[in-house]
C-alpha positions in Angstrom: 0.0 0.0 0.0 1.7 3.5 -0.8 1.5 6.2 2.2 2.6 9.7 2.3 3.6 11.6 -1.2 3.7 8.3 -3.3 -0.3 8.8 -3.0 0.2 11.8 -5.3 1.5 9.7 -8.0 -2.1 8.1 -8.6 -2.1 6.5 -12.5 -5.4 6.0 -13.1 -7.6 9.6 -12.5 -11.1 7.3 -12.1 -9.6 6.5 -8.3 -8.4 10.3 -7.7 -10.5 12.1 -4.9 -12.0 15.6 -5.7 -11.8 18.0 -3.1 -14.5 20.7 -4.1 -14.6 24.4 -3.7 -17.4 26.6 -2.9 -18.8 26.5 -6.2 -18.6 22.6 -6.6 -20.4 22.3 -3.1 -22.9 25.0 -4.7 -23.4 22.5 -8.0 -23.1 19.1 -5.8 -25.8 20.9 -3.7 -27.8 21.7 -7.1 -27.8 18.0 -8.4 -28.7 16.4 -5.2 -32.0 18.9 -5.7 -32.9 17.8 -8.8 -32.8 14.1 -8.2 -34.4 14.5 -4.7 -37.7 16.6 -6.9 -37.5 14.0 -9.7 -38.0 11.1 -6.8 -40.2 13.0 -5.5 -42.3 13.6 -8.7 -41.7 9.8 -9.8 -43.5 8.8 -6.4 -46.6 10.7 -7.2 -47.2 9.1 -10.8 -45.6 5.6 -9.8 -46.7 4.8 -6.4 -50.7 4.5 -5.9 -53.0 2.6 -3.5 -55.5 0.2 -4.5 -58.1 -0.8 -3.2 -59.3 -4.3 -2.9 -62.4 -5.3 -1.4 -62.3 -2.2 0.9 -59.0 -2.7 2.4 -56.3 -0.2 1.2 -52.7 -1.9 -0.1 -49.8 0.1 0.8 -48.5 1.2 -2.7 -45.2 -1.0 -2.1 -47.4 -4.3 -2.1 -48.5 -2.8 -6.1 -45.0 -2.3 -7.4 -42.4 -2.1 -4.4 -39.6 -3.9 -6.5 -40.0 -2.1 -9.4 -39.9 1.2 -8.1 -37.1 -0.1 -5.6 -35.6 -0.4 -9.2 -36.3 3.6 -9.9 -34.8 4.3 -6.7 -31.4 2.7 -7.4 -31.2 3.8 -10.9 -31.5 7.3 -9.8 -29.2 6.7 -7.2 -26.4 5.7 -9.7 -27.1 8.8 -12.0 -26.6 11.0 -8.9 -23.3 9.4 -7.9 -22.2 9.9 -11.7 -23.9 13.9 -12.5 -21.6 14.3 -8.7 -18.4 12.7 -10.4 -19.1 14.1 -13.5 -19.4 17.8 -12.2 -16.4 17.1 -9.0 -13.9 16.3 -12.3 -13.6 19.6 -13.6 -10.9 21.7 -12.4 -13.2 24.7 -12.1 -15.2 23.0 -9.5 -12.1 22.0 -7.3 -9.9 23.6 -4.7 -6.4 24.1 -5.8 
């Protein structure tokens, strides 16, 4: 395992760690809005009660895996609009 200034001598940029400034907290801030609205929208058009001989389901006995599925999808995209953005130089401190 390297230690000390060998970790500066990282090959492969995928494994590097972003340290962001005040206008990559600002956008990081941003995308973790929109994905938190868009769950938040998706939840009102995907996730309904039915009714069934009077009794109410909760709306994840109707589609719980499914939108388990929308969940972890978005997830992902958050993790990679976050890398994406934390990547650029103008978003990092120097």
């Amino acid at each position: 395992m390297r230690r000390g200034k060998e970790m500066s001598l990282i090959k492969n940029t995928e494994f590097a760690v972003h340290i962001l400034n005040e206008d990559g907290i600002k956008k990081a801030k941003m995308i973790v809005a929109v994905f938190d609205d868009a769950l938040e929208e998706l939840k009102t058009l995907c996730l309904r009660s039915s009714s069934a001989g009077g009794i109410t389901l909760p709306s994840h006995f109707l589609n719980g895996r499914e939108f388990a599925i929308v969940k972890t999808k978005l997830e992902e995209a958050s993790f990679f609009a976050k890398k994406a953005m934390a990547m650029l130089p103008e978003n990092q401190k120097e």
